[in-house]
PDB file with SEQRES, HELIX, SHEET and CRYST1 records, atoms N, CA, C and O in Angstrom:
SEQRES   1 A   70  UNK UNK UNK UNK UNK UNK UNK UNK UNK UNK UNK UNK UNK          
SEQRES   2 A   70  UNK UNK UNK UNK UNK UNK UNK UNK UNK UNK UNK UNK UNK          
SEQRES   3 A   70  UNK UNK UNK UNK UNK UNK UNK UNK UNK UNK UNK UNK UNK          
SEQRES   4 A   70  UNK UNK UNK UNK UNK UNK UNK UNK UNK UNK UNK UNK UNK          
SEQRES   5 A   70  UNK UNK UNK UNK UNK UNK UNK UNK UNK UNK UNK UNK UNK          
SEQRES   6 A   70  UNK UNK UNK UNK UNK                                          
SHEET    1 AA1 3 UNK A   2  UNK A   6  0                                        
SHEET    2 AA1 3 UNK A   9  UNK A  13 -1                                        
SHEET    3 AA1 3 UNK A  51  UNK A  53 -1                                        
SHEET    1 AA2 3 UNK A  36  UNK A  37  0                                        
SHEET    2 AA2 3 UNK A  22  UNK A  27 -1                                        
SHEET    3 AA2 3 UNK A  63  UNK A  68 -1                                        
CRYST1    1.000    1.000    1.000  90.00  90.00  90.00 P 1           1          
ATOM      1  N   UNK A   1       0.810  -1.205   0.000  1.00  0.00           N  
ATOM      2  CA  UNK A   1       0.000   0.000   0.000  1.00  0.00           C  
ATOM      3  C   UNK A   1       0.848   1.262   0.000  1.00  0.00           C  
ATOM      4  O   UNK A   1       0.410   2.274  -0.547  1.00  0.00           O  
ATOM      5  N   UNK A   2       1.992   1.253   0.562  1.00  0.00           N  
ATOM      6  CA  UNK A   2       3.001   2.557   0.904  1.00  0.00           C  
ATOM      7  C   UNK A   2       4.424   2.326   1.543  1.00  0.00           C  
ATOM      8  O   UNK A   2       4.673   1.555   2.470  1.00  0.00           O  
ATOM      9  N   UNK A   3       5.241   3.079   0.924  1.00  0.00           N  
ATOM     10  CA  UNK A   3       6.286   2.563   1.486  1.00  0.00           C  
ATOM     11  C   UNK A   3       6.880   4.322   1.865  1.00  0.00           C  
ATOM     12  O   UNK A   3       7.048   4.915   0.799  1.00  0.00           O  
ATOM     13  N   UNK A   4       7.135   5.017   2.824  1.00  0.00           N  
ATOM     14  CA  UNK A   4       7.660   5.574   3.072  1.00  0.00           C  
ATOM     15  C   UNK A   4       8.978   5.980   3.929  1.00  0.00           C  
ATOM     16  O   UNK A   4       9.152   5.621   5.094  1.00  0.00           O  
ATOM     17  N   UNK A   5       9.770   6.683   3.275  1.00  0.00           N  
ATOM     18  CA  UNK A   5      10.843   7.113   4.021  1.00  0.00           C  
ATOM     19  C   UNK A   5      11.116   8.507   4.368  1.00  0.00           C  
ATOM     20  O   UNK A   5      10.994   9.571   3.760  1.00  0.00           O  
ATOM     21  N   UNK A   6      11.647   8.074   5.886  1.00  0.00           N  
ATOM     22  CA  UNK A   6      11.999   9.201   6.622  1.00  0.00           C  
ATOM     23  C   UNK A   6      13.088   9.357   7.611  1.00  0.00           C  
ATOM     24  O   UNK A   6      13.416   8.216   7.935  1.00  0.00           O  
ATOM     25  N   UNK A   7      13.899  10.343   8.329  1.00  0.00           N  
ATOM     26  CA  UNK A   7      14.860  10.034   9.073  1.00  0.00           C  
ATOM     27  C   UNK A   7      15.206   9.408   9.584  1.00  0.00           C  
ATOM     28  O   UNK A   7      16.400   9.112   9.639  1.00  0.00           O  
ATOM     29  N   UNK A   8      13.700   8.580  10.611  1.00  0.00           N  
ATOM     30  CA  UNK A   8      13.702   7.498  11.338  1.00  0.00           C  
ATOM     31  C   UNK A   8      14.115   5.847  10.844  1.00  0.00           C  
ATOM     32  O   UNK A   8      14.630   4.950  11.512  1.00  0.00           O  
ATOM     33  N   UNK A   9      13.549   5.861   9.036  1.00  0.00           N  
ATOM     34  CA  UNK A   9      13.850   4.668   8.542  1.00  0.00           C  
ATOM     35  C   UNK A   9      12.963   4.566   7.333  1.00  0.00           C  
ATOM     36  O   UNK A   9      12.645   5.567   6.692  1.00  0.00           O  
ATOM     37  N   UNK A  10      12.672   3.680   7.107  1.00  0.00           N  
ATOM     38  CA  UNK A  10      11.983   3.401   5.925  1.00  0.00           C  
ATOM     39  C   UNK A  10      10.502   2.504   6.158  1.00  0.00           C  
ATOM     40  O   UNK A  10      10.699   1.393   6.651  1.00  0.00           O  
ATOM     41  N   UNK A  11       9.298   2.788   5.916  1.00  0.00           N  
ATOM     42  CA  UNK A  11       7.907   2.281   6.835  1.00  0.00           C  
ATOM     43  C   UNK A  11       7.437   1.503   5.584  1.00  0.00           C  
ATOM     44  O   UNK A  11       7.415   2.192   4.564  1.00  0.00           O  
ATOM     45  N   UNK A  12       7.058   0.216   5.444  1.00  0.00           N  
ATOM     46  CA  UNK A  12       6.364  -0.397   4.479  1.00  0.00           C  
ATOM     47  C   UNK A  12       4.722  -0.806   5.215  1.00  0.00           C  
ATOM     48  O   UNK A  12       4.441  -1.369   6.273  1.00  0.00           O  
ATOM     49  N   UNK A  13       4.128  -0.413   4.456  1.00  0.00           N  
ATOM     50  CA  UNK A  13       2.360  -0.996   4.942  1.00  0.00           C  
ATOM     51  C   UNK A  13       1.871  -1.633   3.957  1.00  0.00           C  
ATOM     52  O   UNK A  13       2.393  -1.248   2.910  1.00  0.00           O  
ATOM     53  N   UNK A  14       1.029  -2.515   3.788  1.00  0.00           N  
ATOM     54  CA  UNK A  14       0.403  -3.514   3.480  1.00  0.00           C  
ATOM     55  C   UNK A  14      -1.188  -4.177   3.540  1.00  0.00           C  
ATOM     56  O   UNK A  14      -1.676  -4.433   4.642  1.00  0.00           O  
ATOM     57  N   UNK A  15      -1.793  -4.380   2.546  1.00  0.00           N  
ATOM     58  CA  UNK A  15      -3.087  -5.350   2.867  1.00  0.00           C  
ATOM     59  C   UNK A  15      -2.886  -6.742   2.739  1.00  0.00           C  
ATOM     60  O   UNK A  15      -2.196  -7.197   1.827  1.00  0.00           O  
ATOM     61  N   UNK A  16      -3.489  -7.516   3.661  1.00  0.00           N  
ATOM     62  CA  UNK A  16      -3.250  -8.726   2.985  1.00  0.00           C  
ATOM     63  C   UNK A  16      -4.099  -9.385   4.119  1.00  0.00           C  
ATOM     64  O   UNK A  16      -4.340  -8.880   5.215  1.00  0.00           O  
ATOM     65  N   UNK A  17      -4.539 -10.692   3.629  1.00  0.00           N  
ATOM     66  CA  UNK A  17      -5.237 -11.726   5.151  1.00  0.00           C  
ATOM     67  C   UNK A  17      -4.705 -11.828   6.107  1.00  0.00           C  
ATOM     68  O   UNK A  17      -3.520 -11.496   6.094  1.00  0.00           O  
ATOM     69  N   UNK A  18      -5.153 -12.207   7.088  1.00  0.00           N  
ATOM     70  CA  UNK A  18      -4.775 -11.874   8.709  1.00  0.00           C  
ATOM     71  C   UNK A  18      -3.915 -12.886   8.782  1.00  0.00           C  
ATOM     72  O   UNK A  18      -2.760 -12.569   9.067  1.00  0.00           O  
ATOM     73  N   UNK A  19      -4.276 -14.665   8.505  1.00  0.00           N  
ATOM     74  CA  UNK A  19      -3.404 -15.578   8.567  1.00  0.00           C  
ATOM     75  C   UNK A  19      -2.187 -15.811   7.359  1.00  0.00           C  
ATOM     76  O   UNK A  19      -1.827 -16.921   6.967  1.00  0.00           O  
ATOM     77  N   UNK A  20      -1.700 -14.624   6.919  1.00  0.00           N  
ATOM     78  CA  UNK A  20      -0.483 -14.535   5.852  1.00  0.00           C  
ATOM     79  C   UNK A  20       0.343 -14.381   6.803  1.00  0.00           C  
ATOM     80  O   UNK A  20       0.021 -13.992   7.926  1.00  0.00           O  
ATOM     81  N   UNK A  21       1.545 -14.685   6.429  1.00  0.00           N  
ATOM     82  CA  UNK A  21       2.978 -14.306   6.724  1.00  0.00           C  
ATOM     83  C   UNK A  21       4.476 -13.671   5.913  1.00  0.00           C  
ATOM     84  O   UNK A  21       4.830 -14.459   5.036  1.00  0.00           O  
ATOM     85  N   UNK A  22       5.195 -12.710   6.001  1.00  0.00           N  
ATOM     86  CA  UNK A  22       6.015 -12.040   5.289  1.00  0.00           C  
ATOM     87  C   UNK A  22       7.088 -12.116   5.839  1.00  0.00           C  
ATOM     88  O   UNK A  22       6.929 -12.192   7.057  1.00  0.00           O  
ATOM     89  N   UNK A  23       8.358 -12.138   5.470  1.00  0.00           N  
ATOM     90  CA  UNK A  23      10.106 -11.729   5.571  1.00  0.00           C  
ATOM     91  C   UNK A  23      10.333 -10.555   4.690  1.00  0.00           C  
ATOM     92  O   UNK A  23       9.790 -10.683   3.592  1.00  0.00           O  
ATOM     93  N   UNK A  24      10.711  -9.909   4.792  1.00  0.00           N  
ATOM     94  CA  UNK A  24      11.100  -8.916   3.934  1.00  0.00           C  
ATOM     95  C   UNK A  24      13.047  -9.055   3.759  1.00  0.00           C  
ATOM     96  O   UNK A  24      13.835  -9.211   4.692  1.00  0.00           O  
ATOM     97  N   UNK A  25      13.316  -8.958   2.578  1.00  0.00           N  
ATOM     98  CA  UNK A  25      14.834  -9.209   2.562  1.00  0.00           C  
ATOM     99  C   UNK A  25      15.360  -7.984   1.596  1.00  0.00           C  
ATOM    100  O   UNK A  25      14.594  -7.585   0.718  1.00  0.00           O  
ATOM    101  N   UNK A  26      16.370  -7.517   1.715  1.00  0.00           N  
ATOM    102  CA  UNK A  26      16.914  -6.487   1.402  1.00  0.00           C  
ATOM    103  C   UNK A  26      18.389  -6.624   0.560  1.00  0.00           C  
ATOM    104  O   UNK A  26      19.071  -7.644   0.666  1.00  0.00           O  
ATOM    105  N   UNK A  27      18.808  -5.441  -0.312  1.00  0.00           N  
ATOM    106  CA  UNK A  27      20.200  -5.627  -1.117  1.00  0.00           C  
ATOM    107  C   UNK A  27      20.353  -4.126  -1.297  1.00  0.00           C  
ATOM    108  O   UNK A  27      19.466  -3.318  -1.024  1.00  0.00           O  
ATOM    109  N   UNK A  28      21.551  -3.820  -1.778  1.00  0.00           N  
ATOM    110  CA  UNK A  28      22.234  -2.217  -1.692  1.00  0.00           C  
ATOM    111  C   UNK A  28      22.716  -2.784  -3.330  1.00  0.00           C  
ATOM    112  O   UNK A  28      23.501  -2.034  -3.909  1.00  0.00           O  
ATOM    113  N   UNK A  29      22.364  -3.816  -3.938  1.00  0.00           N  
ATOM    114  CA  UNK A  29      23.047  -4.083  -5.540  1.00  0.00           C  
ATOM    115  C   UNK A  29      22.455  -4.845  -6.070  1.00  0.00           C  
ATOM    116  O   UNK A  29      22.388  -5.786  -5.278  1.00  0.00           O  
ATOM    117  N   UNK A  30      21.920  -5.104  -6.977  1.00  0.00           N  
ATOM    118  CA  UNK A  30      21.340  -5.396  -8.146  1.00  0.00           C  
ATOM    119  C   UNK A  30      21.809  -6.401  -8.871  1.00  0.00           C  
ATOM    120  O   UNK A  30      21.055  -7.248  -9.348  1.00  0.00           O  
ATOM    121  N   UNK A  31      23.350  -6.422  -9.064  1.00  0.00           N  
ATOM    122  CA  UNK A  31      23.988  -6.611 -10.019  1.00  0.00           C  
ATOM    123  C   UNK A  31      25.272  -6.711  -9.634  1.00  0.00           C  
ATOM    124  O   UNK A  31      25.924  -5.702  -9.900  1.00  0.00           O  
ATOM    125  N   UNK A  32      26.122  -7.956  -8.867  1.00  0.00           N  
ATOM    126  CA  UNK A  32      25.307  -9.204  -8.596  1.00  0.00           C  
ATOM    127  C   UNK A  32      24.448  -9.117  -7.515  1.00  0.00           C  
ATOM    128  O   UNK A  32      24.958  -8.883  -6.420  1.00  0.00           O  
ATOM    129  N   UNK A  33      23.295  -9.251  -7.592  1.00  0.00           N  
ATOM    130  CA  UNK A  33      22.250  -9.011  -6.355  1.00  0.00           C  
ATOM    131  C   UNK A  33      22.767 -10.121  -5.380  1.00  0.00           C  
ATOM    132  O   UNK A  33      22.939 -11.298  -5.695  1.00  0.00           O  
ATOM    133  N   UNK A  34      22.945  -9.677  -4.395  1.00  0.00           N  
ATOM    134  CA  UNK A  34      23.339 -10.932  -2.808  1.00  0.00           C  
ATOM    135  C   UNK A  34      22.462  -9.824  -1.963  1.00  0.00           C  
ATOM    136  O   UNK A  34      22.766  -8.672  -1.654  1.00  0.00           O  
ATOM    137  N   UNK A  35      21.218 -10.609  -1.687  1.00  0.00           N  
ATOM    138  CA  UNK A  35      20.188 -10.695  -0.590  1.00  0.00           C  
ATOM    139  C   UNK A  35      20.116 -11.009   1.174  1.00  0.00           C  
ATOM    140  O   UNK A  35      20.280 -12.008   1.875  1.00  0.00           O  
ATOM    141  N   UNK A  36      19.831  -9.792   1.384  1.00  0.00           N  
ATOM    142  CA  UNK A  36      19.782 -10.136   3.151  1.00  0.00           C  
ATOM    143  C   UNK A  36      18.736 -10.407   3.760  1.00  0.00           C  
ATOM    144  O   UNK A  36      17.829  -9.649   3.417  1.00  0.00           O  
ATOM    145  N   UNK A  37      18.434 -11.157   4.526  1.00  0.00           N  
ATOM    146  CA  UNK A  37      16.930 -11.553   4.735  1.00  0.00           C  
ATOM    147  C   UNK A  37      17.337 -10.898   6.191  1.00  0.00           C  
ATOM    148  O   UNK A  37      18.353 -11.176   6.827  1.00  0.00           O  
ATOM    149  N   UNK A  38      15.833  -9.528   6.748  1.00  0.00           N  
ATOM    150  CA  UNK A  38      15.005  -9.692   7.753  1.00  0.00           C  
ATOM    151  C   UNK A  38      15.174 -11.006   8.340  1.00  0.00           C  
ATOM    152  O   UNK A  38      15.284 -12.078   7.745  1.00  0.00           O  
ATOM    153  N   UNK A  39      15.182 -10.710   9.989  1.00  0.00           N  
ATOM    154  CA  UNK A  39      15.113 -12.042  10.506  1.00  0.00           C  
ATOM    155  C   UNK A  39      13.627 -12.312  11.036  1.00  0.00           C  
ATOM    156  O   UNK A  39      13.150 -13.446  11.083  1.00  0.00           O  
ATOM    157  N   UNK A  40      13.072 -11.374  11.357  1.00  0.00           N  
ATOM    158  CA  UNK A  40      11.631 -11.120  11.837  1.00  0.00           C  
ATOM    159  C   UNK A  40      10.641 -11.423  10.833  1.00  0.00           C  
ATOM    160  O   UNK A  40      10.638 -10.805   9.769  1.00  0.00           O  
ATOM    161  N   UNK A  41       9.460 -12.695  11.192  1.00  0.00           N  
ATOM    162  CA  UNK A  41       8.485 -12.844  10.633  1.00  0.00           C  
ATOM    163  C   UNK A  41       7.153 -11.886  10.871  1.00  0.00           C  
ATOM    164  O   UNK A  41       6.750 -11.526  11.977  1.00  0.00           O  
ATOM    165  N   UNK A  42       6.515 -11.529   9.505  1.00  0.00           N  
ATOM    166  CA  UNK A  42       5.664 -10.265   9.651  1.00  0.00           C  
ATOM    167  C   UNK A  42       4.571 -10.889   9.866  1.00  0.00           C  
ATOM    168  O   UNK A  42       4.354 -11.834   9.107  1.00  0.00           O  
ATOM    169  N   UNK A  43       3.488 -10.573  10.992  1.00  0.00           N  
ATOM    170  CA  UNK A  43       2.252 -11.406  10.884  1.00  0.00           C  
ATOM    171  C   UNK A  43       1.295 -10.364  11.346  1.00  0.00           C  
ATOM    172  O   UNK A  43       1.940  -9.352  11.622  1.00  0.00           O  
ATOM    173  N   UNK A  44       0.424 -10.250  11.481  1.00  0.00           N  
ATOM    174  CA  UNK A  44      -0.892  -9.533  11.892  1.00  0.00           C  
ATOM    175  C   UNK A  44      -2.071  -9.893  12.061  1.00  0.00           C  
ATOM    176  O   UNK A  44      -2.733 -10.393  11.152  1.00  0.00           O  
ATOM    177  N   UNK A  45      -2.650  -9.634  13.609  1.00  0.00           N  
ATOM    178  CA  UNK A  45      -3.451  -9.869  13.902  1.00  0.00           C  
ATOM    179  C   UNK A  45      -4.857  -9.415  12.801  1.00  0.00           C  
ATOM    180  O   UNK A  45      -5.976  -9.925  12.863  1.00  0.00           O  
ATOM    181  N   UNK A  46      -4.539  -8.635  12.102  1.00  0.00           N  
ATOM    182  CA  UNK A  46      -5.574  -7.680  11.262  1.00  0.00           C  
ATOM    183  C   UNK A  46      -5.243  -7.843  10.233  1.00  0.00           C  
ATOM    184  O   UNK A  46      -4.359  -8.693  10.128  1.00  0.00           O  
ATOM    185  N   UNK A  47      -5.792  -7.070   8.731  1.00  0.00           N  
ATOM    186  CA  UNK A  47      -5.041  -7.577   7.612  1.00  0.00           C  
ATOM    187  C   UNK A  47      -4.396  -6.068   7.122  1.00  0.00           C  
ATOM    188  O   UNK A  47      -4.431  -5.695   5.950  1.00  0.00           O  
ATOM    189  N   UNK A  48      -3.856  -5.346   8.135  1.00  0.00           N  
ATOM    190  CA  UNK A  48      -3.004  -4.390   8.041  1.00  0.00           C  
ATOM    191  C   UNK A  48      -1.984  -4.646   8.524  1.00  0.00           C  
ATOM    192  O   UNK A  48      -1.960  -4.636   9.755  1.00  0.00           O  
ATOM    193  N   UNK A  49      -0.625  -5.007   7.731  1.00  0.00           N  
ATOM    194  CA  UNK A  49       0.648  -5.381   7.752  1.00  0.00           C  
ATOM    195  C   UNK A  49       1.389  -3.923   8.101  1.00  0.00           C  
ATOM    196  O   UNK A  49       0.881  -2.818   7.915  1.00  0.00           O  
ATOM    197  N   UNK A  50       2.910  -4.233   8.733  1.00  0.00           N  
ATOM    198  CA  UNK A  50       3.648  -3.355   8.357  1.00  0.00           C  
ATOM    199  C   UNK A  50       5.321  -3.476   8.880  1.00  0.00           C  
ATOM    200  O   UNK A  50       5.674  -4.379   9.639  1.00  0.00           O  
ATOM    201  N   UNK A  51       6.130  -2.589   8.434  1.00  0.00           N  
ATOM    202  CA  UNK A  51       7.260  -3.359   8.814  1.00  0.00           C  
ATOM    203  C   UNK A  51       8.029  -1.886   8.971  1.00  0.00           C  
ATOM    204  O   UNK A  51       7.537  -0.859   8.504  1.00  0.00           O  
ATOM    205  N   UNK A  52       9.351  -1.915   9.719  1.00  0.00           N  
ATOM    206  CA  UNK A  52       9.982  -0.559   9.490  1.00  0.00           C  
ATOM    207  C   UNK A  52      11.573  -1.028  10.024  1.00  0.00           C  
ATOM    208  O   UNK A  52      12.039  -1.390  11.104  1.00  0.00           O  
ATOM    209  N   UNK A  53      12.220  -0.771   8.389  1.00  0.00           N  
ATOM    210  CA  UNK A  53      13.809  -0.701   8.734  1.00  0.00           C  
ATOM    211  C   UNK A  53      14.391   0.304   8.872  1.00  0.00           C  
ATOM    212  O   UNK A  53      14.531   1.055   7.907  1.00  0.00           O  
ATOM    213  N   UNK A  54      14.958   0.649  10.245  1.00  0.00           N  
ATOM    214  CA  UNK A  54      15.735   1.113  10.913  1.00  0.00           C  
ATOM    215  C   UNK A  54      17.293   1.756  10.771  1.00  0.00           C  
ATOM    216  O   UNK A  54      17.770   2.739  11.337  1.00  0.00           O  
ATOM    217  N   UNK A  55      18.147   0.454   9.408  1.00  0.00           N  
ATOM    218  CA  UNK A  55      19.105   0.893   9.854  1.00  0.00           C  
ATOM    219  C   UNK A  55      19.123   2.135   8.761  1.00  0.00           C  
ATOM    220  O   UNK A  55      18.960   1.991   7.549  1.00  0.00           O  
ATOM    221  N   UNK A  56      19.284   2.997   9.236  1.00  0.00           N  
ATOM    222  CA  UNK A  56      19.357   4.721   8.424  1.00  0.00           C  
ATOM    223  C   UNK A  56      20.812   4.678   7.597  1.00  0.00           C  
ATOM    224  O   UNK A  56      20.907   5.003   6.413  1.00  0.00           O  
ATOM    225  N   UNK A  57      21.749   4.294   8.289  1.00  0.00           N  
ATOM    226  CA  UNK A  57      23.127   4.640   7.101  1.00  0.00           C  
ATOM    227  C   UNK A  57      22.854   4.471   5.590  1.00  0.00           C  
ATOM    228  O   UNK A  57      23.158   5.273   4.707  1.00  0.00           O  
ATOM    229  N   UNK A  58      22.054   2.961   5.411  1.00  0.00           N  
ATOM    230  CA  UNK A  58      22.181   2.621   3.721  1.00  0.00           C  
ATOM    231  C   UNK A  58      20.452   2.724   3.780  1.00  0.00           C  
ATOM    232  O   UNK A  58      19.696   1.937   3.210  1.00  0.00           O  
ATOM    233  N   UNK A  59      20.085   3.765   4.521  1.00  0.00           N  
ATOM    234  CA  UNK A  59      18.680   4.217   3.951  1.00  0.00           C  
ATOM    235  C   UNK A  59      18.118   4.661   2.238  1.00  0.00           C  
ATOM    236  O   UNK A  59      17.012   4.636   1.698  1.00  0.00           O  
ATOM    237  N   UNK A  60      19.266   4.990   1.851  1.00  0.00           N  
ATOM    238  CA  UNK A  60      19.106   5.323   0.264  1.00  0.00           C  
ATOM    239  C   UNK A  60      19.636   4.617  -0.955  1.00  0.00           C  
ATOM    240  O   UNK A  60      19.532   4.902  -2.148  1.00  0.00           O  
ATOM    241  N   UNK A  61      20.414   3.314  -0.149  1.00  0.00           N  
ATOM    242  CA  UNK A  61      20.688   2.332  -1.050  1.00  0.00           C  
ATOM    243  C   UNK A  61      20.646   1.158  -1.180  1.00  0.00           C  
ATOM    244  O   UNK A  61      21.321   0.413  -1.891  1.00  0.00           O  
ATOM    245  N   UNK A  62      19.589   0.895  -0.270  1.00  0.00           N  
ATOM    246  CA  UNK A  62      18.232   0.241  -0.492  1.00  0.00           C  
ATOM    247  C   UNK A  62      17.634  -0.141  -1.380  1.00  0.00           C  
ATOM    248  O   UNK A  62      17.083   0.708  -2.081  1.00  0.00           O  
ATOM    249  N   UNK A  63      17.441  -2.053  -1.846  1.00  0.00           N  
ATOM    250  CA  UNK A  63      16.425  -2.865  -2.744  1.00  0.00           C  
ATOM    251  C   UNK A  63      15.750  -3.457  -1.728  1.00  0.00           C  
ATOM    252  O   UNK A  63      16.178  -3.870  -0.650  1.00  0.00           O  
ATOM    253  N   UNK A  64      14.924  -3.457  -2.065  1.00  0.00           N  
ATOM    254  CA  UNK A  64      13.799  -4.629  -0.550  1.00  0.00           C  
ATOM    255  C   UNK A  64      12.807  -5.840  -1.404  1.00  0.00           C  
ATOM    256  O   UNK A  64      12.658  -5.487  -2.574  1.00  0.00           O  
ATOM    257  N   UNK A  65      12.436  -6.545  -1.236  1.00  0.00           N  
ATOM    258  CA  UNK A  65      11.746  -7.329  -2.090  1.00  0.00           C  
ATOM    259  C   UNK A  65      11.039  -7.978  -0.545  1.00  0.00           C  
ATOM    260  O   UNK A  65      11.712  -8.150   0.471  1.00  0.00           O  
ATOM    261  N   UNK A  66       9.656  -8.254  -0.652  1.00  0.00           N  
ATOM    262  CA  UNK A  66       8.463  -8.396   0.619  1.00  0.00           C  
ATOM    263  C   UNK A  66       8.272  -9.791  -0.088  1.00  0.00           C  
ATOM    264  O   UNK A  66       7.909  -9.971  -1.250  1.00  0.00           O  
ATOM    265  N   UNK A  67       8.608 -10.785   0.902  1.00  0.00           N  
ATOM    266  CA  UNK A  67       8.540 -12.110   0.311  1.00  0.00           C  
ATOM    267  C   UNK A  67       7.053 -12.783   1.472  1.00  0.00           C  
ATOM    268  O   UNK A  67       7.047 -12.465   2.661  1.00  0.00           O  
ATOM    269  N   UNK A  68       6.173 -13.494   1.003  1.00  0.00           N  
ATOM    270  CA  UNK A  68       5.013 -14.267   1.053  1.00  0.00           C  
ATOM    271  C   UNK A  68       5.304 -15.436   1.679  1.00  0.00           C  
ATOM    272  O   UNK A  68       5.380 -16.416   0.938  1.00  0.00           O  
ATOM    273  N   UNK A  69       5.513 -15.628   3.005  1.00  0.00           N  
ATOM    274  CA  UNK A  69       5.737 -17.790   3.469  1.00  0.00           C  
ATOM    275  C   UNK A  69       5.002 -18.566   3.107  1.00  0.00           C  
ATOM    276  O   UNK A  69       3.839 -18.257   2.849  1.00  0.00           O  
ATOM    277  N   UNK A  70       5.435 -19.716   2.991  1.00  0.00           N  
ATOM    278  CA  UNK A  70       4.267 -20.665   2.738  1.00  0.00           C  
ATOM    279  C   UNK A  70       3.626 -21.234   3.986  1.00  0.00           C  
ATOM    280  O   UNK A  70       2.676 -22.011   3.893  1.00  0.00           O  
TER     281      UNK A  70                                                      
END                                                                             
């Protein structure tokens, strides 16, 4: 639904069913992309998700890809 950034970090929100689950994993490169996975599973009581990374240094060089569990 929104992904905003701000000093504090970067805020992702979300719709989705209540019993879904998300990782969100992250990269600063593309090319060769090497992926960091979030260790925290995203769940919600509601079907308003949301997540917020923190670390501010590589706030602007930042890829994120919101991955779906099975």
């Amino acid at each position: 639904s929104s992904i905003v950034a701000s000093a504090s970090g970067v805020t992702f929100r979300w719709i989705a069913p209540t019993n879904e689950q998300f990782q969100i994993r992250w990269t600063t490169n593309l090319v060769p992309v090497s992926w960091h996975l979030f260790p925290n599973v995203i769940n919600s009581p509601t079907t308003n998700f949301s997540f917020v990374d923190t670390n501010t240094p590589l706030l602007w060089l930042k890829f994120y890809q919101l991955i779906l569990l099975p």
